[in-house]
C-alpha positions as CSV (number, residue, x, y, z in Angstrom):
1,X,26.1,74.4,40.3
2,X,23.1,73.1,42.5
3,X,24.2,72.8,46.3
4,X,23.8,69.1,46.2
5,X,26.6,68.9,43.4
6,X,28.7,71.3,45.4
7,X,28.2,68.9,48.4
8,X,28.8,65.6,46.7
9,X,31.9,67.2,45.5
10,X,32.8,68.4,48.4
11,X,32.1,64.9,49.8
12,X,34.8,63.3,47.5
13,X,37.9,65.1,48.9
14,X,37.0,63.7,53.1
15,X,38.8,60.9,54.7
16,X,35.7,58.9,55.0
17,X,37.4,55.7,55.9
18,X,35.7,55.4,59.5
19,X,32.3,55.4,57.3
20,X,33.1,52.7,55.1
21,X,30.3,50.4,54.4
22,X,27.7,52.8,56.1
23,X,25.9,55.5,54.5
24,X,26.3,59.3,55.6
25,X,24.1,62.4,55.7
26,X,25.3,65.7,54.5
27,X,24.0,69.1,55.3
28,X,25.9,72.1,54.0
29,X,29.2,70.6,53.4
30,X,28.9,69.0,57.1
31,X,28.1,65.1,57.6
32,X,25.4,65.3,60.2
33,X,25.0,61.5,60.6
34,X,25.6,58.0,59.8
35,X,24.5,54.3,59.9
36,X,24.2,50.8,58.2
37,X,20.9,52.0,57.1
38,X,19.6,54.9,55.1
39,X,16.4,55.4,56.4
40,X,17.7,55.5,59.8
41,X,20.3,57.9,59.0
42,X,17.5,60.3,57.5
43,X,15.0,59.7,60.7
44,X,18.0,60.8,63.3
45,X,19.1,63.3,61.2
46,X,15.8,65.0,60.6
47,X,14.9,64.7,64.3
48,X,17.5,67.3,64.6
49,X,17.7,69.6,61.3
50,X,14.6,70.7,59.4
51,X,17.0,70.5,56.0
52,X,16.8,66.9,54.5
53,X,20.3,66.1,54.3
54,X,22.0,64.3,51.1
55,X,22.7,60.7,51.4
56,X,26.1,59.0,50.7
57,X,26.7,55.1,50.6
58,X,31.0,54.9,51.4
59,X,32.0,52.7,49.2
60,X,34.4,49.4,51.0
61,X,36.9,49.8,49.1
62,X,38.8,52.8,47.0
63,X,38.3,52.9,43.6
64,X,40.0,54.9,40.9
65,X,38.5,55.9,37.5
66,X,40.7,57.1,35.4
């Protein structure tokens, strides 16, 4: 499994209900920033880490697939 896939499924088992609406960065299984808009989230992020983190958009609402 890539690291990116072992993040995002990492990502799926956090609380991430103070995020909702706003898009996080991850970086090793860590979320290294936030905001309403990607690109911002990326620039602050990278101004700190030379890894480029993985994006996430938290969703409003819970869904459930089943």
């Amino acid at each position: 499994m890539r690291e990116t896939d072992c993040e995002y499924e990492w990502v799926q088992y956090q609380d991430l209900s103070e995020f909702k609406g706003k898009w996080i960065a991850v970086i090793n299984k860590k979320i290294v920033g936030s905001g309403l808009y990607a690109d911002d989230v990326v620039k602050e992020v990278k101004k700190k880490n030379k890894e480029t983190p993985m994006l996430v958009k938290v969703a409003t609402e819970k869904y459930l697939f089943e």
